[in-house]
Each structure stands twice: as structure tokens, then as C-alpha cells.
N, C-alpha and C positions, 0 to 999 in steps of 0.2 A: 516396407515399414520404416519410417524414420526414426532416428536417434530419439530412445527417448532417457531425456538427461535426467541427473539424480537428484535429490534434494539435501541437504545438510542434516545433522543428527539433530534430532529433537526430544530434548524431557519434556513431558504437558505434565499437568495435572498439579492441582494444589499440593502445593510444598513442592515444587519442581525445583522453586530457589535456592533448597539444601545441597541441590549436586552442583551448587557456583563453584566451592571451594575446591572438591574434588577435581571438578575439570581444569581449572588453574593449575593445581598440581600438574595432572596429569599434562601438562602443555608447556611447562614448564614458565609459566607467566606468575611472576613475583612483585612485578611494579606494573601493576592494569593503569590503563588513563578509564573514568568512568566519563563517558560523554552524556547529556542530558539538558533538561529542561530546566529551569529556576520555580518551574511552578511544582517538577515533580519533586526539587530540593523539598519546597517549603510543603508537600503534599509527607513528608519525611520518606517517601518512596525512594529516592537516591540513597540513605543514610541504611535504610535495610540492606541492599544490595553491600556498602560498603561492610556491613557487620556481616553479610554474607560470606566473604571472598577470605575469609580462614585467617588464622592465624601466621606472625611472619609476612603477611602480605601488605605492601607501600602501595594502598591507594590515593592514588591523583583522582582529582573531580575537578571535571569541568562541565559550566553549566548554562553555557552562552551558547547553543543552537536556537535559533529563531523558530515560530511555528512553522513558516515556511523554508526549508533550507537551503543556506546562499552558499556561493564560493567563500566568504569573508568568515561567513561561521565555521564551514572546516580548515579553513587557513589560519583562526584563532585557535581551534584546538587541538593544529599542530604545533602551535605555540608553546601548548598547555604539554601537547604529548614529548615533545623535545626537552623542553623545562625539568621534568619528574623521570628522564631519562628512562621513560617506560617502554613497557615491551609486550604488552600486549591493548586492546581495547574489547570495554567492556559498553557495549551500546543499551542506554535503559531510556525507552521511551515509545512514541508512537511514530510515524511513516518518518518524517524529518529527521527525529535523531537517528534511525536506523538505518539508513539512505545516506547522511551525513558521515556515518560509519565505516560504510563501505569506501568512501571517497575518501578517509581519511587515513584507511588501510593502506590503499596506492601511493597517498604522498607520502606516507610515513617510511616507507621502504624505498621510492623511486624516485621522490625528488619531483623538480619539475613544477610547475602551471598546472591547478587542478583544469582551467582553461583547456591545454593544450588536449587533456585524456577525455573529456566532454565533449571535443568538436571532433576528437580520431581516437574512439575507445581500443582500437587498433594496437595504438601505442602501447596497452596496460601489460605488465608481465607478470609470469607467476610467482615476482616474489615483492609478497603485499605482508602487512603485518598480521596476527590474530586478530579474529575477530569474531566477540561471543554478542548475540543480541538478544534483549530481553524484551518483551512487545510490553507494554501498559494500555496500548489501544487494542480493539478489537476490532481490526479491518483491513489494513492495509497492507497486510502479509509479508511486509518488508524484511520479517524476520527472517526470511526463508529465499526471498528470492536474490536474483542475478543481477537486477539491473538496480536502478534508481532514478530519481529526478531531482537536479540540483540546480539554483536559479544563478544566473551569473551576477544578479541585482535583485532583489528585494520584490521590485513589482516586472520584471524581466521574466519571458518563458522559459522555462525549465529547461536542460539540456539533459540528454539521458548519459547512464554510466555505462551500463547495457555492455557486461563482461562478466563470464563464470569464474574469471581471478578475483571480482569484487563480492563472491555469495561469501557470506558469512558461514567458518569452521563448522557455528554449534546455534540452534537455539532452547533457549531456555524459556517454553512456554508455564507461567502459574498464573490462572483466574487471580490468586489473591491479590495480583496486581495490578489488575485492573477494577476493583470495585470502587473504589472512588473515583471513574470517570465519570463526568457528568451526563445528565441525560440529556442535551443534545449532540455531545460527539458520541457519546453510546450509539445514539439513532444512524449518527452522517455519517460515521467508523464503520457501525453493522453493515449499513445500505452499499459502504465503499466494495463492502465483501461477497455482497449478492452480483453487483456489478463485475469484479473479477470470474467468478465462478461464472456467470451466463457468459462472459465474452470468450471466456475461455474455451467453454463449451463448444459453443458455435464456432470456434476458431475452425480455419481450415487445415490444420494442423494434425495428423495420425497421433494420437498416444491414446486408448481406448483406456488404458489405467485410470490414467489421470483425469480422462473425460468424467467418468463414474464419480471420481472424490468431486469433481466440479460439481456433478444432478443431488450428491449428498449433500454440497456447500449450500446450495439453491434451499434445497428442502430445510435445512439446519437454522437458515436465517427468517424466514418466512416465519419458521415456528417459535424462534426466542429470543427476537430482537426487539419485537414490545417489550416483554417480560423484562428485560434487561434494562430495557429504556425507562419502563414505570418504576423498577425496585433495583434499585444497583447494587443492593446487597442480597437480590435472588443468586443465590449461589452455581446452582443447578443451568439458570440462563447465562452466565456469567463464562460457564466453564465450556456452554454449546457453540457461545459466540465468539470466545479464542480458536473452538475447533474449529469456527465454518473460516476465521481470517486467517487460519492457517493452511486450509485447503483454499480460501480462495489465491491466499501467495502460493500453491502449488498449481492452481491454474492458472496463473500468469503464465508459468512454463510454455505453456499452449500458444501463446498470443494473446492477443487486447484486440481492443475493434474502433468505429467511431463515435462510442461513447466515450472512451479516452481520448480519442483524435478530436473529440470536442472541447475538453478540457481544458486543452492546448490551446483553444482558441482566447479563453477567456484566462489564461495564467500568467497573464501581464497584471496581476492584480496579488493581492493580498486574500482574495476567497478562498474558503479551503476545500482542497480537492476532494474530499469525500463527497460534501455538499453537492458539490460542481456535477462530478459525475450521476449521482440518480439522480441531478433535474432533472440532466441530460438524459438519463435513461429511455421514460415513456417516447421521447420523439424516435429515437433507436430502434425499438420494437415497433412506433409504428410502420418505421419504412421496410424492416423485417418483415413486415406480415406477407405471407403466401412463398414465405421462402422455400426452397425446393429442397425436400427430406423430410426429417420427420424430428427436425431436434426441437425447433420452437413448441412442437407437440411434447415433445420429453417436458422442456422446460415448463410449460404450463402446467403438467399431471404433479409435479415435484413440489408446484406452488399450490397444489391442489384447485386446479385450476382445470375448464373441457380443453380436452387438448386436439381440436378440431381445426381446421383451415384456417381459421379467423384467430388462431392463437395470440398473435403477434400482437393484437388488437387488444387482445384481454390481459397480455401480461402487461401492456403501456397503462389499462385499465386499475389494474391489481396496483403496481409500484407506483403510481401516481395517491394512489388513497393510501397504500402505506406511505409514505411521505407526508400527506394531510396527517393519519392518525399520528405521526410521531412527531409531528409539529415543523418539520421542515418545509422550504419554501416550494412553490412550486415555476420556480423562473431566474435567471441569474438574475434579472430587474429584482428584484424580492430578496435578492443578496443585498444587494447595493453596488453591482456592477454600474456605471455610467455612461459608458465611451458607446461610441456610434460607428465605429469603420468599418463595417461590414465584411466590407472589402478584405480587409489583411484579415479579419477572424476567418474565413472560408478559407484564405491561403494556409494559414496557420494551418486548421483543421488538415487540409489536405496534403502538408506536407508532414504532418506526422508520421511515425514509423509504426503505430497501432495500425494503418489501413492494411499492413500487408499479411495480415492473415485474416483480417473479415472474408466473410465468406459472399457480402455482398458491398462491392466500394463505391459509397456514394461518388457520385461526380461532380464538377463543380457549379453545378446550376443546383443539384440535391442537397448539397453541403449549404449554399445559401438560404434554402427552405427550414434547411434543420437549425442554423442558426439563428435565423429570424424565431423560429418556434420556438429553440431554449431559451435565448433572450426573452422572451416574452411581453 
């Protein structure tokens, strides 16, 4: 049996935000940098969190993380964190600031080229700063996990951080803050989180625990990611759809596949990675089909789905029409991706570090089929 590694502490549940202050205390963090977005300032979601964080408490905000997360955003908001002489961070937002966070933790304690810790995560040491995060998205599971993606440039691929000194101390999961996300990152957020949870699944990776939260993730999203996406102040879907992004960031644990490895192909771009990935899904599952065992059979009964030979087929089936119902595109053409190199997207693809737990790796004639397809 393999290591199976732990996950950070988690409050869930509406009103989770009330134990901000308490945990500050107990951490001894009296000057937090709050990292964030300028839409979730002006959303007044930043300003809660600050009225959160107790009395006696000197919080900094900074609000310059881009949607996609660059070197220059957490180099700015160690600006922010140096400036305000602070000593702990409080991360409020969706995948970018959260991922931002963790990268921000390393230079805040170690100095250095976020550069240098992105090309040799090797380098990272165990002494990073606190780091509390609070999701406003429902998907990306950043709140929980190890790793992240930070782009060296703007429309540049992402380099991974992919170190257990960068998992966040604490997460503070509350619905209530995520009800005013709109309804198409509600949809492309959720869909991010069904994708975690089946790659995960599938990984070829031993933790039969955390396999289980994955077939829960599967089941969780299927059931109340419309619901969430049609009425964003469905409370009930709200609170199912933080669960399933918090089990889909605990299958990350397990591994990713070449639905993420496809990602990579196209994250020379400004698209966003929820999206990216369930385009990318139905071609995933169709090269899946006839995989050998019985999980693509799990995966389909979970989506209420025959979980027969041909599974692979039906769940490319199923995620393709949920993408239609929730208004998402079905092609990165349909984004507004442009570019033509076929060529380096396959390489991209294949040099990602998601292929190394698929349980099936494409090859590089397979990877050109699958990119031709996602592109569409």
C-alpha cells in the first residue's frame, strides 16, 4: 500500500467564516496580507473576510491577482506582504488566488526567484509562511491541495509548484461565499470538479479512501451543478457543490490524467482552465473506453449512467450534453483559441506530469487525435 498523504484541516459549512478569527489567534497571525481579486473587492466579499479576522487584527489587502495566475501577480503581492510587515496570508478567492498563495508562502520565507522553485520544486523548504485559504469558487479544490499552476507570462504555460510545504495550514470552506458566483463559472468551476474527481479515480495510484470521496465527488456534481448554475442562491446546491470541489481537490492527491495533460496544451492562452478541461473531457473517456477493470463501470453507475463495456462511450456521452445543458462550449475553437501548431500542443500535452498516473498514456500519434478532436 502507498503513502497515503493527509489533507489540511477544514471548517465547511455556512458560517464556516466565523472560525477566521479564532484561527488567527490560535496561529498567532495579527498582521494577515488578504490576497484576492478586485472583482471579489468590489463583490464586497474581501471586506467580509476583513471584518472577519477579529478584533486587534492589522489587515493588508491586496487585490492585484490576475484571473489566470502569473509570476508578476505573486511577486506584487510580496510587495504588498513585505510593505504591511505581515505574518501570515489569508488567500480569498477561486484556483488563481489560491495557487498564488501558496507560491507566495515560499517567497515570503525563502527568498529567491519564484522562477527558480517552478522549474526545481525540489528547492522548496519547510519554512514557508501561513497560509489560510478560503474558496469563493466551487471547483478547483485549490483550497486543499499541494500543488498549483503559475504562468511565468500571462499567455505562457503554467509551471507546476507541486510541493507538500506549499499545502495550505487551514481551509475555511462557507457556501456563503460562493453565492454570487455567476452562472457560467458556477457551471465551468463545477465541471473543473467532476474532472478532478474521475482523473483521480482512475489514477493508477493505491488510496482506496480517497478513491471512495472521488465516486462521491462524481455523484455530488452530476446531481447539483445545474441546480447551482440555474439559481445561485439555491443554498442546498451551493453547499453540495463546495463539497464535491473539496473532494475533487482531495482527488487530486491521487493524480490527474490527460485531461489535464490536455490543458497544458492549450495554456498559452488566457482560457480558463475549468472550461479547458471538460471540453477536453468527452475525447478522455472516449479513448478510455474498454479500459481494463471495472472503474469506468463505477464511474458511470455514480453518474447514473449502464455501467457496461461501452461505459467510456456514455460517460463522453453524458459530459458532452451536460456542457450543452449548462451552456458551455463544446471545443476550444468555441473558446476563441486561434493558433494552429499542432505540433508543440501534442508535445506540451505529452510532456505534462498529469500522464504519470493515467492508468492509460496516450502516445504521441493518440495525443495528436485528441488534440485535433478538442480543438475542434
Amino acid at each position: 500500500m502507498a503513502l497515503i498523504p493527509s489533507f489540511p484541516d477544514v471548517h465547511f459549512g455556512y458560517g464556516a467564516l466565523n472560525e477566521l478569527a479564532p484561527e488567527l489567534a490560535r496561529r498567532g497571525i495579527d498582521r494577515p496580507l488578504i490576497i484576492t481579486d478586485a472583482v471579489l473587492v468590489q463583490l464586497g466579499i474581501a471586506g467580509k473576510v476583513c471584518d472577519a479576522s477579529g478584533a486587534g487584527v492589522k489587515v493588508a489587502v491586496f487585490d492585484g491577482i490576475p484571473e489566470n495566475p502569473t509570476v508578476a501577480g505573486v511577486e506584487r503581492a510580496l510587495v504588498a506582504y513585505q510593505a504591511g510587515a505581515c505574518n501570515g496570508i489569508v488567500a480569498v478567492g477561486g484556483g488563481s488566488v489560491l495557487d498564488s498563495g501558496k507560491a507566495l508562502r515560499i517567497l515570503a520565507r525563502q527568498g529567491g526567484s519564484l522562477l527558480e522553485y517552478l522549474n526545481d520544486p525540489g528547492k522548496i523548504s519547510q519554512d514557508v509562511a501561513p497560509l489560510i485559504t478560503l474558496p469563493t469558487t466551487a471547483g478547483t479544490g485549490a483550497e486543499v491541495t499541494f500543488g498549483g499552476g503559475i504562468h511565468p507570462e500571462p499567455n505562457a504555460a503554467a509551471l507546476g509548484i507541486r510541493s507538500t510545504y506549499a499545502r495550505p495550514d487551514l481551509a475555511i470552506c462557507d457556501p456563503e461565499l460562493t453565492l454570487s458566483l455567476p452562472p457560467r463559472l458556477t457551471a465551468a468551476t463545477g465541471m473543473d470538479a467532476l474532472t478532478h474527481c474521475v482523473e483521480g479515480f482512475l489514477s493508477t495510484r493505491e488510496n482506496p479512501p480517497t478513491r471512495a470521496v472521488a465516486l462521491d465527488g462524481i455523484a455530488r456534481v452530476v446531481r447539483y451543478v445545474g441546480r447551482a448554475t440555474a439559481d445561485g442562491q439555491d443554498r442546498e446546491a451551493r453547499w453540495h457543490m463546495l463539497m464535491a470541489a473539496l473532494q475533487g481537490g482531495m482527488s487530486i492527491y491521487l493524480g490527474l490524467g490527460p485531461i489535464h495533460a490536455l490543458s497544458m496544451a492549450f495554456g498559452d492562452s488566457p482560457l480558463h482552465h475549468g472550461t479547458l478541461v471538460t471540453v477536453a473531457m468527452p475525447a478522455v473517456m472516449r479513448f478510455y473506453n474498454g479500459l481494463e477493470g471495472d472503474r469506468l463501470q463505477r464511474i458511470a453507475a455514480a453518474m447514473n449512467l449502464e455501467g457496461d463495456r461501452d461505459a467510456g462511450n456514455r460517460i463522453a456521452v453524458a459530459v458532452a450534453r451536460m456542457n450543452a445543458d449548462l451552456g458551455l462550449p463544446a471545443s476550444v475553437r468555441q473558446m476563441g483559441y486561434q493558433k494552429t501548431d499542432v505540433g508543440r500542443m501534442v508535445e506540451e500535452a505529452r510532456r505534462a506530469y498529469f500522464n504519470l498516473t493515467a492508468p492509460r498514456q496516450p502516445t504521441r500519434e493518440e495525443y495528436a487525435r485528441l488534440v485535433v478532436e478538442v480543438l475542434g
